[in-house]
N, C-alpha and C positions, 0 to 999 in steps of 0.2 A: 045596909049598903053604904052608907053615909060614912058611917063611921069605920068600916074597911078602905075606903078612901081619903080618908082623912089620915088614917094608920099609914097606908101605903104615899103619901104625900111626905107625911113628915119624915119619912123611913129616907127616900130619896134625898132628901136636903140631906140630912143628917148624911149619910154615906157617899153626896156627892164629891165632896174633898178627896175621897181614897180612892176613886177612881183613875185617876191622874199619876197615882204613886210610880214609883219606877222611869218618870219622863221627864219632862219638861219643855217648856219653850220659851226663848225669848225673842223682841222686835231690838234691830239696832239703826236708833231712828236716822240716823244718818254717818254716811259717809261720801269720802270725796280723796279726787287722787290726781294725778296726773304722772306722763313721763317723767320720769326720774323721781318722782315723789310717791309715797306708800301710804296707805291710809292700814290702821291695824288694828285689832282684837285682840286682847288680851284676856284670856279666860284659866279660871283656881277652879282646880277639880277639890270638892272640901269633905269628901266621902272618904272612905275607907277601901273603895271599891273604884277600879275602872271601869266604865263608862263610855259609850259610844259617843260619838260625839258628830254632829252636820250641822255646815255652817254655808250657806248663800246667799252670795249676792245679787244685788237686783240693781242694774245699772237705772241711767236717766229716763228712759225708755223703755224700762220694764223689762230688758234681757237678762235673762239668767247668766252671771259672769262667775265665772272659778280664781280661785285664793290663788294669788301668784307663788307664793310660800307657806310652807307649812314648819314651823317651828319646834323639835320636839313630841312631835305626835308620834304614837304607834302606831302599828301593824295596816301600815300604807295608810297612813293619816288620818283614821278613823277613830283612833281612840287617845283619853287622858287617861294616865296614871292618877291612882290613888294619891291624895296629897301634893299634887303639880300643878305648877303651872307653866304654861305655852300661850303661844300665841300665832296668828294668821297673820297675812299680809297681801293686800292689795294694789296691783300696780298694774293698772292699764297704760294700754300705748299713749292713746289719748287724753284730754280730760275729760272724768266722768264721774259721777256721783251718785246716791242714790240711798237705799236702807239694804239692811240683811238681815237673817235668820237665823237662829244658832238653838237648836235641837238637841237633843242627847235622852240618850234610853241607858238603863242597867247592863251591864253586860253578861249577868249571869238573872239567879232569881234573886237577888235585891229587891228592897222595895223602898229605895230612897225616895222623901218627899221632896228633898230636894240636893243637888251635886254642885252648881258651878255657880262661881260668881265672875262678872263680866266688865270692860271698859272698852270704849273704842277711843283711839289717840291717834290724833293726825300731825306731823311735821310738813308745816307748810313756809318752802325759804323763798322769798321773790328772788333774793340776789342772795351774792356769796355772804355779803353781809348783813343779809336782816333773814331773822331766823323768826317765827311763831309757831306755836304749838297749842293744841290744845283736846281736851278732853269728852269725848263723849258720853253721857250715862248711860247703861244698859240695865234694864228694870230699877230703875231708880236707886241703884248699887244694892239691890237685893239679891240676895241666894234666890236661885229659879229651878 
């Protein structure tokens, strides 16, 4: 019995990566925005295949907030084309900050390990004249 558990032990490692296939997730550990300013996602679908795609935000307070714009997305904003890229956009009334969630499944039987690659870019102007920007990592610019 020992050694059927020890069989079935290493069998699970070994096969734990493929279980995952056709999915993904990533953390976007922050963003931030306010009136008249947009905080945005930029996401490379790098498949051959489109791909579902969900993306939420989670304000300061932990409410669930919706993308003010959807850039280029199909079939009512749900999905990337194969080899594209698009992008979100967030722009509350208020100032608000917070992380998000960016998802995506196969859209057929695919079994991609993995589809998209990500950044979050914020434009932040105090005045007409002083502009800053800058760049957020998403999975440490990994394919996810």
């Amino acid at each position: 019995m020992k050694i059927l558990g020890k069989l079935i032990l290493v069998g699970s490692i070994l096969f734990s990566g493929f279980s995952f296939a056709g999915s993904g997730k990533a953390i976007v550990p922050h963003w931030g925005a306010q009136s008249g300013k947009a905080s945005y996602i930029f996401l490379s679908n790098i498949t051959d295949h489109d791909v579902i795609v969900s993306i939420t935000y989670y304000g300061k307070n932990g409410a669930k907030l919706s993308p003010s714009t959807y850039t280029n997305f199909t079939n009512s904003n749900t999905q990337l084309s194969a080899r594209s890229s698009r992008y979100v956009s967030i722009q509350p009334g208020a100032w608000d900050y917070g992380f998000a969630t960016i998802e995506w499944i196969n859209l057929l039987d695919e079994d991609d390990t993995v589809a998209l690659i990500a950044h979050g870019f914020r434009v932040v102007t105090a005045t007409t004249s002083t502009r800053s920007d800058f760049s957020v990592q998403i999975n440490n610019g990994l394919p996810f």
